[in-house]
N, C-alpha and C positions, 0 to 999 in steps of 0.2 A: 364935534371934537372927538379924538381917540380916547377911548378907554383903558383902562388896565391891558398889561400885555399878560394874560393867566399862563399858566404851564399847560402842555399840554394834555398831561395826566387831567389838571384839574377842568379844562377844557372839554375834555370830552365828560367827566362825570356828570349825572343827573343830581340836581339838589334833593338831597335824602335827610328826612328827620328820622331815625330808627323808631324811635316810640312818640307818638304825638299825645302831650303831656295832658295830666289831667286838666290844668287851670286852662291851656286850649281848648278843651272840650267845654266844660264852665262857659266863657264866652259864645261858645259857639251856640250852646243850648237856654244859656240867657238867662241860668239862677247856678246857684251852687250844689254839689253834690253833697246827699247826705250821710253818705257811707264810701267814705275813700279807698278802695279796696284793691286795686289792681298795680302797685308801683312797687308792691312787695317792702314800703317802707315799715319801720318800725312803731305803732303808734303807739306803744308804751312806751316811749318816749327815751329821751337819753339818762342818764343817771345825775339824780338831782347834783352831786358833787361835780359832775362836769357843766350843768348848769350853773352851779355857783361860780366854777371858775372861768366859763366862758363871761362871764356874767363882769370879775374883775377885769380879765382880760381886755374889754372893752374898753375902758377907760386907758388901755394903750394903745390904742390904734392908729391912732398917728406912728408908731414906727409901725417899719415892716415886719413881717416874720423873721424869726432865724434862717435865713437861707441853707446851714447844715441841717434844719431839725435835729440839732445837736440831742436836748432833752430828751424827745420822744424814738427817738434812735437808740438812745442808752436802754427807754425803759421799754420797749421792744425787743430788744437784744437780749436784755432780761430774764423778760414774759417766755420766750421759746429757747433760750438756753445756746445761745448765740454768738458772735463777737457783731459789733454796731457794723462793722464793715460790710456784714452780710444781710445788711436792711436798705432798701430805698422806700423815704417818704414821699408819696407825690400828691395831684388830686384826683383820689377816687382810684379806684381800680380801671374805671376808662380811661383815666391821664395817663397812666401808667401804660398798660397798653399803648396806648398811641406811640409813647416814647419808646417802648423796645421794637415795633416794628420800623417806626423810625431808624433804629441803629440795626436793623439786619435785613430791612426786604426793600431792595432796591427795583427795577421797574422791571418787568418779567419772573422775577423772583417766584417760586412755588412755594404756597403756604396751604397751612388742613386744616380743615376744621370738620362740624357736624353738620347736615343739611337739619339746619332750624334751630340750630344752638346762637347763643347770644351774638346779635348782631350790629354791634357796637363794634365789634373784633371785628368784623368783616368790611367795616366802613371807613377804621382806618387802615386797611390791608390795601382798600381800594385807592386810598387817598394816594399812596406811595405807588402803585402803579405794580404790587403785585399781584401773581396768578393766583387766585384761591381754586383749590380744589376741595369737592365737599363728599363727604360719606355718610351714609343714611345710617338713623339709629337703628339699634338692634333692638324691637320694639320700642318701649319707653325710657333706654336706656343708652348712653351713647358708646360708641363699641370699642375702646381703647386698640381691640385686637387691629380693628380693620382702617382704626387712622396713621397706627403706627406702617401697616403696609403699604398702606397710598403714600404715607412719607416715602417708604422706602420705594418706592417705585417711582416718584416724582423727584426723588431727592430733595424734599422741601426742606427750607431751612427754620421752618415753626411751626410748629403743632398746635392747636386749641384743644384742651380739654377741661369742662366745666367739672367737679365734684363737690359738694351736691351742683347737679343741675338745674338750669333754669332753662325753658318754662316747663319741665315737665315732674321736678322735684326730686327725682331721683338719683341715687345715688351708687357707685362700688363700694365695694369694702375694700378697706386697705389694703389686705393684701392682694386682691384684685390689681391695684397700681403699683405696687410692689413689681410686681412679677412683670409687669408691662417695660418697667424700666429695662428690664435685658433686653428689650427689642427694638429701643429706641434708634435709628439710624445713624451713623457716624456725621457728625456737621448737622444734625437735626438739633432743636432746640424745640422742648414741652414748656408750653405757657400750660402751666395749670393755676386754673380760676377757682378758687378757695373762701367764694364772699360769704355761702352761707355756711362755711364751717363750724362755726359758733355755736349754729343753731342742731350742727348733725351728732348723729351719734357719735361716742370714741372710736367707734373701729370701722370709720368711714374717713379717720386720719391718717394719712401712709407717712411711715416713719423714711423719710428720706436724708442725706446728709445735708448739711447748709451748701457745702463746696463740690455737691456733684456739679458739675459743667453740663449736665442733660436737662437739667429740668430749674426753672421759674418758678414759685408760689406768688400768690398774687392774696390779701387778705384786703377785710375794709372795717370800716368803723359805719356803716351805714345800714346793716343790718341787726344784728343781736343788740350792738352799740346803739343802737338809736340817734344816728349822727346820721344821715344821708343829704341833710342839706348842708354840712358843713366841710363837704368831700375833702375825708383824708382817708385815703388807701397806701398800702405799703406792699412791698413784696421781697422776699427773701432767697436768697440768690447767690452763687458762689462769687467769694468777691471781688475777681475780674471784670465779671458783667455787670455786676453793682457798682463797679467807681464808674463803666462805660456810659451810665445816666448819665453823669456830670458833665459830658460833652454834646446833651441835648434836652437836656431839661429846665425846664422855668425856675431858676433857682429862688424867686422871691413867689413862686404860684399857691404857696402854703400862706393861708391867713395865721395870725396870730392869735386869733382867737380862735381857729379850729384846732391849731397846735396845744393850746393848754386845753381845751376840752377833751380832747384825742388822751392826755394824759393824763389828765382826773378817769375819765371814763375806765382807760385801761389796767386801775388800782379797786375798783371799784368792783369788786368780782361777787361781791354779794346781788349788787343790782344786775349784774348777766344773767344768775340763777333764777333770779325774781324774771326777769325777758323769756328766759327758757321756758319757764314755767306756764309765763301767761302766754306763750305760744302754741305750746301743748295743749291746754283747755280750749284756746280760740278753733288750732285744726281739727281738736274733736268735735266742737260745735259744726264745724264748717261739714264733717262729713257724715254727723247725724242730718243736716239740712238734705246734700244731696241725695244720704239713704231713703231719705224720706220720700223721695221725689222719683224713687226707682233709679236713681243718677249712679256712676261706682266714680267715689273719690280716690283715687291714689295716693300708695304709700307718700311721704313726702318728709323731706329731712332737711325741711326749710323754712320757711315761716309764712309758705303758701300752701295751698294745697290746689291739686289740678284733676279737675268734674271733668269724668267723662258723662257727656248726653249725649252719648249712644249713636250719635249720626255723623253728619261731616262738616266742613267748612263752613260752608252756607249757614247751616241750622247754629252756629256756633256766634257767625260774625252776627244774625240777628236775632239771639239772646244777648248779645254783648251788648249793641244797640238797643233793644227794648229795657236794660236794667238800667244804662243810661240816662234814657228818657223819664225814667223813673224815679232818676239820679240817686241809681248806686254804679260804682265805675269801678269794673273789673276789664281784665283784660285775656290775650285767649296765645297760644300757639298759632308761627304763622303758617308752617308748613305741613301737608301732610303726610300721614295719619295722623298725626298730631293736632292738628286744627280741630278735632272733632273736638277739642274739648275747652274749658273756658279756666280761668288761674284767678284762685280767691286770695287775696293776702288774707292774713291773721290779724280779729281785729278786736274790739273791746265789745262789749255786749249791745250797746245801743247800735254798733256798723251792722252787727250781726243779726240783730233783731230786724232791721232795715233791710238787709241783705232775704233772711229770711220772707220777711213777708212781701216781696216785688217778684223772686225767683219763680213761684209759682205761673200767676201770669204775665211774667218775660215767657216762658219755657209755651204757655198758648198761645202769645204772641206770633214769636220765631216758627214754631210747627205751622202757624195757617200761613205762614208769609210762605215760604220755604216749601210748601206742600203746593202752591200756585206759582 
């Protein structure tokens, strides 16, 4: 019997999981991990008041969501000083994504990004059948100067840029993207990726207007917030391309109970500082571990931090595997130079104790593998 008749975009794609999750791995190695440490989630958890209110929440689940995110739109608009119009809620900052390439990159289409920057963007870029072109970081940092030129020389019509970045943590200074905005190409559009904002310094926030027409913010509730299984991401946006979601987005894709916890969580600004806090203490722990071990942890303005051991891929992908096996599960950069090094989330002191005491021999491990 015939099958599906697929497009042929999606015909020719390879089935691609970006990140093969940790519970796959679980499975695969046939007990649980003891030290969850590579998904960059937040294990301090959400704020008890958005668990109370996910918590009533429930008891209405039988209806749908708000399909405006009327609520959490208002108290957004808020929070940044805004009108509601310059907010889309969707799910997750990869919903999002998906739905603006959606409305702008049609099949041939030039898009930029970083060669090793998040690769979630590049899988719905591919989905729609656009060209991606990629630009290499400028060491551990991704180079605004040299994506905004490849725009301008491909005429792309979207830009990717992370700040802070993932997976290498680093970050510009605002005014760093300040000034990048006068080079932005005419008909070019900057997604800029904003997830671990929360967690960066103040002046690694560029003060941009709501209603430039150049540039996307993309925020989420999944990091500082401690909500990343309840994907609500928002992004703010001048508010022509903000009502243009409306003509391709899931408008019932918001739970209703991630809706009131998204708005508990976001009133709740004592429990951020308490997340800040215990983030800071965990990447100091994390980069006394690697000190120790002769390792250089990097700066990081996120709620991971990224070990360099000192060698390359290879030596990388098995210490990844031997701490696995040991079952603490972190994760690594895919590309190089970047691969040389492995991505610790921030974690409570029992991950970290766990973390600590495997790394040692993971790291004898990997060297005698990798050296044969």
């Amino acid at each position: 019997m015939p099958g599906p008749r697929y497009t042929k975009i999606a015909a020719a794609l390879p089935a691609t999981v970006p990140f093969v999750g940790p519970e796959t791995q679980e499975r695969q190695l046939g007990r649980p991990f003891a030290a969850r440490l590579g998904a960059n989630e937040s294990v301090f958890g959400p704020s008890p008041r958005a668990v109370e209110a996910m918590a009533r929440a429930a008891r209405s689940v039988w209806m749908y969501g708000d399909p405006e995110n009327h609520d959490l739109k208002q108290a957004l608009a808020a929070h940044h000083g805004v009108a509601p119009e310059n907010i889309v809620v969707g799910e997750g900052i990869d919903g999002l994504l998906g739905y603006l390439v959606r409305l702008l990159v049609e099949p041939g289409d030039p898009v930029v990004t970083s060669d090793g920057a998040y690769p979630t963007f590049n899988f719905h870029v591919a989905g729609y059948g656009g060209a991606l072109h990629k630009v290499p970081y400028r060491g551990d940092l991704e180079d605004p100067v040299a994506l905004l030129t490849k725009a301008a020389e491909v005429k792309a019509k979207l830009v990717y840029l992370a700040n802070p970045d993932n997976p290498m943590g680093s970050w510009h200074a605002a005014a760093t993207l300040e000034a990048a905005l006068g080079a932005i190409p005419h008909g070019t559009l900057l997604a800029l990726d904003e997830a671990y904002v929360d967690l960066a310094p103040q002046d690694a926030v560029p003060e941009i207007e709501p209603e430039d027409p150049r540039v996307i913010r993309f925020r989420t509730f999944s990091k500082g917030y401690g909500m990343a299984g309840a994907r609500v991401g928002y992004a703010i946006g001048a508010a022509d391309l903000i009502a243009a979601f409306d003509k391709v987005r899931n408008h019932f894709g918001m739970c209703r109970i991630s809706q009131a916890g998204a708005l508990a969580a976001l009133a709740d600004r004592g429990w951020l500082a308490h997340v800040r806090a215990e983030v800071a203490r965990a990447k100091a722990r994390i980069a006394r571990i690697a000190r120790a071990l002769s390792l250089e942890p990097l700066p990081s303005a996120t709620n991971f931090v990224t070990i360099d051991l000192g060698g390359d891929g290879a030596l990388a992908r098995a210490t990844v595997a031997a701490l696995a096996e040991r079952r603490v599960f972190v994760r690594m950069p895919f590309v190089p130079p970047h691969d040389r090094c492995i991505r610790v989330s921030a974690g409570r002191k029992a991950e970290l104790d766990a973390f600590a005491e495997v790394l040692p021999e993971a790291l004898i491990e990997a060297r005698a593998v990798t050296r044969t």
